[in-house]
C-alpha positions in Angstrom: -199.6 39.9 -160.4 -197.5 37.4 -162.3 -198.1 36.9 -165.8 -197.4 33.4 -167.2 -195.3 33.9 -170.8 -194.4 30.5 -171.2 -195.4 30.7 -174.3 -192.7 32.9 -175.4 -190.4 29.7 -174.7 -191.6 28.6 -177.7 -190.0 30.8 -179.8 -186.4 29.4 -178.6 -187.3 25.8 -178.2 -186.0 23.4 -181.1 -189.2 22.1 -181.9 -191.0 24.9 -182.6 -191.7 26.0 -186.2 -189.7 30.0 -186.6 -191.0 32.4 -188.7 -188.4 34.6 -190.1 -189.3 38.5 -190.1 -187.4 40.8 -192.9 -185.5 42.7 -190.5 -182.3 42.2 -188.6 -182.0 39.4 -186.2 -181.4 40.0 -182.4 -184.2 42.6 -181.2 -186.2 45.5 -182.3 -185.4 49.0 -183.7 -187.8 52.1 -183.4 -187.4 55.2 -185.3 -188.9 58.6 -184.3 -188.7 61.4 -186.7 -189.9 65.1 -186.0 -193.2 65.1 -187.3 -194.6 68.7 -189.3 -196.5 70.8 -186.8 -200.5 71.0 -186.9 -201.9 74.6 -186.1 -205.4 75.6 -185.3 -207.7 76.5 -187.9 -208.3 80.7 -188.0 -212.1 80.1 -188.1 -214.2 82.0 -185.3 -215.9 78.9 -184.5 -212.3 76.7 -184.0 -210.2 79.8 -181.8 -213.4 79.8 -179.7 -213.9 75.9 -179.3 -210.1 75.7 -178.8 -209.1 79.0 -177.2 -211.9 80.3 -175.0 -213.7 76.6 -174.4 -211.0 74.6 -173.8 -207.6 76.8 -172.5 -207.9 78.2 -169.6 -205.5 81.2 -170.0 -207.5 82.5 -173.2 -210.9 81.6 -170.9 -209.9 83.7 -168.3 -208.9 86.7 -170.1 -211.5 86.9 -172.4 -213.9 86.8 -169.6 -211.6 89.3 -167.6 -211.6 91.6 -170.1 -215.1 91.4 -171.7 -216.6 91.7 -167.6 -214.4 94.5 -166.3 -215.0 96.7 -169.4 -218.7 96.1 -169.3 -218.7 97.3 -165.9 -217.6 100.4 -166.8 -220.4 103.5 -166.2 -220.9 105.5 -169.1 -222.1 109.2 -169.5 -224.0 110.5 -172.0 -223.6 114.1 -172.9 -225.5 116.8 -175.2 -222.8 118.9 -176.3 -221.1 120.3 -173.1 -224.1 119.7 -171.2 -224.0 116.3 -169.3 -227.5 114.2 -169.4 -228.7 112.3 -166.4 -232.2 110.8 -168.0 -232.4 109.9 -171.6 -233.8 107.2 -173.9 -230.4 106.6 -175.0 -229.4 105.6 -171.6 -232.4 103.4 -171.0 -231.7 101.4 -174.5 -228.3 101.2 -173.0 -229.7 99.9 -170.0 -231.6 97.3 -171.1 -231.2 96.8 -174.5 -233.5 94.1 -175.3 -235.8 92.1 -173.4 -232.8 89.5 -172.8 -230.4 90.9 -171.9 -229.4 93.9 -169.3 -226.7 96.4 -170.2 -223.5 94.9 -169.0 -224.8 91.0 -170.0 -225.1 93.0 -174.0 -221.7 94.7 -173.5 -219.9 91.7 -172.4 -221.2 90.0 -175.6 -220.0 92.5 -178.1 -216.4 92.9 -176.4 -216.1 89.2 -176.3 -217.1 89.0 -179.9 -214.2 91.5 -180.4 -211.7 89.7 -178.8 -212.1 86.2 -180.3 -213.5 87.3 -183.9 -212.1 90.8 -184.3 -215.4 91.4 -185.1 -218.7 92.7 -183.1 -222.4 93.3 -185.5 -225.0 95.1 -183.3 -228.2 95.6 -185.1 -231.2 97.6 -183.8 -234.2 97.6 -184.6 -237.2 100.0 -184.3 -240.2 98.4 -182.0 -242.4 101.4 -182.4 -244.0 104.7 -180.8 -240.1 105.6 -180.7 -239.2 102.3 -179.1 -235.5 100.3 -180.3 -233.9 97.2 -179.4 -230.4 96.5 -179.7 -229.2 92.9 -180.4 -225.7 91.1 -180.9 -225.1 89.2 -184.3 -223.0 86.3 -184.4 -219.9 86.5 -185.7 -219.8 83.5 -187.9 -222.9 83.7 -189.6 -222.2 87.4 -190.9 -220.7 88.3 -193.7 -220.1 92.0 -195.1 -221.9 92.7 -198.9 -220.3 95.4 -200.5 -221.7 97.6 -203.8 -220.0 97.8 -206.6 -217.1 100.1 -205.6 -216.4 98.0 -203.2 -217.6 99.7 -200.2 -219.3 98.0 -197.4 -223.1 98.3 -197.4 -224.7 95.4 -195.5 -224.8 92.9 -193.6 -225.8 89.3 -194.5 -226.8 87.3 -192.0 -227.2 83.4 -191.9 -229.2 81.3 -190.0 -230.0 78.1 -190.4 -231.7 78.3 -194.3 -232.9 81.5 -193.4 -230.6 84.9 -194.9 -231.8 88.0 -194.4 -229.4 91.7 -195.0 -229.2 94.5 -192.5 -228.1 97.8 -194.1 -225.0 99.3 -192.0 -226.3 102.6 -190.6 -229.5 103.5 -189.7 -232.5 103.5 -192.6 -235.5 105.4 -192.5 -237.6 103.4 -190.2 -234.8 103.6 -187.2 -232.8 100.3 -188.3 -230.0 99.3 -189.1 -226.5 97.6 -188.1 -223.5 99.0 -186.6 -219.9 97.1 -187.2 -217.1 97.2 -184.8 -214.2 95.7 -186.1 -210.1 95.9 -184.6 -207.6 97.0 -186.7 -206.4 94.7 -189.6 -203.7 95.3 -191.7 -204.8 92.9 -194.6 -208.5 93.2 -194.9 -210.6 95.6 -195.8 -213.7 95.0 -194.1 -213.3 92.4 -191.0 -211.3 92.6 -187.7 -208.6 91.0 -186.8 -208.8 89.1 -183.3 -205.8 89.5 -180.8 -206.2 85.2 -180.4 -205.3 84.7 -183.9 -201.7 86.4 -183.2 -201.3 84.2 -180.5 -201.9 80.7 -182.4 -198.8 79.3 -181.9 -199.0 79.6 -178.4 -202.6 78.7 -177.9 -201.7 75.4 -179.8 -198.2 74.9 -177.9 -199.9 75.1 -175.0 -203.2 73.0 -175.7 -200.4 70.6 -177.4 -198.4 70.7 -174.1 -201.7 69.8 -171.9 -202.4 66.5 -173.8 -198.7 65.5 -173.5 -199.2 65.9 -169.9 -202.0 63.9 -169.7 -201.1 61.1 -171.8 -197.8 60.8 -169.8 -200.4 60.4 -166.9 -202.1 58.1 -168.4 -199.1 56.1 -169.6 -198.3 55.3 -165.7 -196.8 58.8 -165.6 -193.4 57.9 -166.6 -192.0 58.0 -170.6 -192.5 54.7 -172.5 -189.5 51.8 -173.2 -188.9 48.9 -175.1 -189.1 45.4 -174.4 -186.0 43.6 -176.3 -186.6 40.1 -177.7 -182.7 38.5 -177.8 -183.1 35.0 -177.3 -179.4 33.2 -177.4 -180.1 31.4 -180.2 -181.5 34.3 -182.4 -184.6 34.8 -184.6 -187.6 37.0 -184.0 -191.2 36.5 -182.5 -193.9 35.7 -184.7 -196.8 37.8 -185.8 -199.0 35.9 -183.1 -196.5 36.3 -180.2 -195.6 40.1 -181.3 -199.8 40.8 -181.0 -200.1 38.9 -177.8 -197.3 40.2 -175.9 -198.3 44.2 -177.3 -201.9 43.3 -176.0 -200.9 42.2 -172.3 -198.6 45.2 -172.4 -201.6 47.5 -172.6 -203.8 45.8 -170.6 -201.9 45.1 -167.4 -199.1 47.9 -167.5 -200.9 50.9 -168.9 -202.7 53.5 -166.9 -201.7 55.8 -163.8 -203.9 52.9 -161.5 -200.7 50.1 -162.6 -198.2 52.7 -162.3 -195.1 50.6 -160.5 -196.2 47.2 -161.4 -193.7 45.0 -161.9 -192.6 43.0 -164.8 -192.4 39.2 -165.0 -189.7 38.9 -168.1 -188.8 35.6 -169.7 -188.2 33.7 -172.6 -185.0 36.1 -173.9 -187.6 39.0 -172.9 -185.4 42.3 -171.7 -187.0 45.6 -170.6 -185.0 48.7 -172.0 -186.1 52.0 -170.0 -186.4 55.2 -171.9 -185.9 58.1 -169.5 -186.3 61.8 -170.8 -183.7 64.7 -170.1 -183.8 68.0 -168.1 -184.1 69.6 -171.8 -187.0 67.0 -173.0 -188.6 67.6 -169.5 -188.5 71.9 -170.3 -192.5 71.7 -171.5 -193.5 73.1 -168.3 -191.3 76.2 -168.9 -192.4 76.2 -172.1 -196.4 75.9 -171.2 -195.7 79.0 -168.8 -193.8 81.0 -171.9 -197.2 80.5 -174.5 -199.4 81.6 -171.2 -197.5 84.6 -171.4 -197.8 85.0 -175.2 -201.3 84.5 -175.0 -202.0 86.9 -172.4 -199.5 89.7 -173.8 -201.7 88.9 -177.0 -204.9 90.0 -175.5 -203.0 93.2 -173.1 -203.3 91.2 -169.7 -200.4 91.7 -167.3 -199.8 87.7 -166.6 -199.4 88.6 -162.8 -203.2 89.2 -163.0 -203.7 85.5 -164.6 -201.4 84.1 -161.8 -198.9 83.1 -164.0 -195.3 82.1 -162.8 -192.0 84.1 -163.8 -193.3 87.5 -165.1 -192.8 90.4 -161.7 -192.7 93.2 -164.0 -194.7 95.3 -162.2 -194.0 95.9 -158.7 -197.0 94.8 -157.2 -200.7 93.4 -157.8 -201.7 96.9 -158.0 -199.4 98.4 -160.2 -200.1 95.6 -163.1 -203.9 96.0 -162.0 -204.0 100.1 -162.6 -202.0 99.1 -166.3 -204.4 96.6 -166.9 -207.3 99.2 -166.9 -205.0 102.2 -168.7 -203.2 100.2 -171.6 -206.3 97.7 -172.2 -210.0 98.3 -171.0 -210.0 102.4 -171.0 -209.1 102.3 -175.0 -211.3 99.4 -176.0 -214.0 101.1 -173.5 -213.4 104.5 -175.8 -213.6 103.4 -179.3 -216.9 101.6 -178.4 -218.1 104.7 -176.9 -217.1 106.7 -180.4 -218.2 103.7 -182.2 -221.7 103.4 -180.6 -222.0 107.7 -180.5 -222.2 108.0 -184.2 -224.5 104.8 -184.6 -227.2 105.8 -182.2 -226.8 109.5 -182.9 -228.7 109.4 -186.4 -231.6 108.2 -184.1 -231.5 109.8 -180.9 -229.1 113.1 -181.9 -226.0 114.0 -183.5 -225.0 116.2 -180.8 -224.8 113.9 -178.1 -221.9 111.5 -176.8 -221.5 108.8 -174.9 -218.2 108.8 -172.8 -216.9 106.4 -169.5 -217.0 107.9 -166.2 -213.6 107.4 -165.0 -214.1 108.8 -161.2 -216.7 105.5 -160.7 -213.7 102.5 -162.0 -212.6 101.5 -158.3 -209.3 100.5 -160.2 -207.9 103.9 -161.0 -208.6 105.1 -157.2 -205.4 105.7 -156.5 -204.5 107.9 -160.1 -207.8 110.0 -159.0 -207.1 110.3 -155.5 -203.2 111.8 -156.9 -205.1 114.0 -159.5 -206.9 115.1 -156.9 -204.0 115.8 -154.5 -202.2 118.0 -157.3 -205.1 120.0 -158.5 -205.9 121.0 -154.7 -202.1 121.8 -154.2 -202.1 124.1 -156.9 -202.7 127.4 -155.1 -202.9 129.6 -158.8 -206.7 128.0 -159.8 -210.2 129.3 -158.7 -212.0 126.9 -157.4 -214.3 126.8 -160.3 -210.8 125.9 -162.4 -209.8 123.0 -160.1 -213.6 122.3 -160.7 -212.8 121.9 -164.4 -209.9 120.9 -164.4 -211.3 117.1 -162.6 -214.2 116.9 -164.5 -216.8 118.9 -162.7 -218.9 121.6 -164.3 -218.7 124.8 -162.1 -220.3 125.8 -159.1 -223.0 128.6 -160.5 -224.1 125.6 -163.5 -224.4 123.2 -161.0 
């Protein structure tokens, strides 16, 4: 396609009436100055929008995470004595009418991992009957008496506001808090996203630079110099018109490689970017690894480029489940003994069943190996010793 800028001949043509522009004759001049940086709000409602909704490495190991940890089996013991049917493992099981047991589970460990902060109150239906249900992050906020201990919960909905008492009260409700550990605050969580801001927004930032390069006909911008022979400077009419063309015939991947029909003193001034400019791909990959080191994924899981640490798939896979899902799998199991204790009994505990996690085969099947080689134990001892109760209490 040709364009027809004969009207730019204007500008240089004796007869044509020049408007003089404040700046120096003989082309144009463009400044670009580093700009301050713009981080993401620390709001549960903005890291989930922009981490977990929108970035695909936080997305993924949220839901990695929250999914393999609530498909962990739990046991439920009375003292020593371990319990194979009990209404604790039924409200556990389904814990409302909702949801099933790993759908709950998922909820309160992804709650954890984008707000620091999971709010699980039950409530007593009747003839010895409870519910559990999930509280949203963002519309709780902790009341505290006058000491300032935590007492309650307030929770907002819409205009409604009602307070849960933490604990259990008479009747068999109440709300439990499960909060991560925060060095600055007394009484909320702090969320593994929030330490990892910088690179959730550097590599959000560096996704939108991508695709506006894209857009931009996939190359980096230049500048069309105006230098006519005889001087001066276009006027504001020919400045609009020749900016408006620009966009409307050269922008977009679709007119990538069109080319340009110059004239009038009209020269085209490309702007090419460096090796070091060009780096944001390296750089993209370096807050992927950030992010995920933030929430205790091995990247290799995440398929992310550059990191071998670990020797193989399995290997990062079996640290995965040791370094990251066993502890947050414990502290909930603690966390949720105490709370449904004062209902159900404060002698039993809830605790994973570690031979059933098909990732931590191969540490069983070597536990297993060394106990049997070990020709000093009774077999009642090797029993023990595995996590199996005797023979003759069997």
């Amino acid at each position: 396609m040709a364009w027809n800028w004969s009207w730019l001949r204007a500008a240089g043509s004796a007869g044509a009436r020049r408007e003089r522009k404040t700046a120096a004759p003989g082309g144009f001049i463009a400044f670009h100055g580093q700009g301050e940086a713009h981080w993401t709000r620390r709001d549960y409602a903005t890291l989930a929008r922009e981490g977990f909704m929108r970035n695909p490495i936080v997305h993924r190991s949220v839901r990695l995470i929250a999914e393999t940890a609530s498909a962990v089996p739990w046991l439920l013991y009375d003292g020593a004595a371990e319990l194979d049917d009990h209404p604790l493992l039924s409200l556990l099981e389904r814990p409302n009418g909702q949801q099933a047991g790993a759908t709950f589970l998922e909820g309160i460990y992804g709650h954890l991992l984008l707000s620091g902060n999971a709010y699980v109150e039950m409530i007593a239906a009747g003839n010895g009957a409870h519910e559990l249900h999930l509280l949203r992050p963002d519309r709780v906020s902790v009341a505290t008496d006058g000491t300032g201990w935590p007492v309650a919960l307030d929770y907002r909905e819409g205009g409604e506001r009602r307070s849960v008492p933490l604990g259990l009260d008479d009747t068999g409700s109440g709300a439990l808090h499960l909060g991560l550990f925060h060095p600055l605050d007394d009484h909320y969580g702090f969320p593994p996203l929030e330490a990892a801001l910088m690179a959730l927004d550097t590599h959000n930032a560096a996704g939108r630079w991508n695709k506006a390069l894209l857009d931009n006909s996939a190359r980096p911008s230049g500048a069309l110099v105006y230098a006519p022979k005889d001087g001066g400077n276009l006027s504001d009419e020919q400045f609009d018109r020749l900016k408006a063309e620009l966009e409307e015939g050269y922008s977009g991947a679709t007119r990538a490689g069109r080319p340009l029909l110059l004239e009038g003193g009209l020269d085209w001034k490309a702007m090419g970017l460096t090796p070091k400019d060009m780096d944001f791909v390296e750089a993209k990959h370096s807050a992927s690894r950030d992010i995920a080191l933030a929430f205790g994924v091995p990247p290799m899981l995440l398929g992310i480029p550059g990191d071998n640490t670990y020797a193989n798939y399995q290997e990062a896979n079996r640290a995965f489940y040791r370094l990251t899902i066993l502890p947050l799998v414990a502290r909930t199991a603690k966390e949720f003994s105490a709370f449904l204790g004062q209902a159900f009994g404060r002698t039993l505990r809830l605790w994973y069943d570690a031979d059933r996690i098909d990732g931590l085969n191969s540490d069983r099947d070597a536990l297993w190996a060394r106990i049997e080689a070990a020709t000093f134990l009774t077999e009642d001892e090797k029993r023990e010793a595995v996590g199996y109760r005797p023979r003759d209490l069997v």
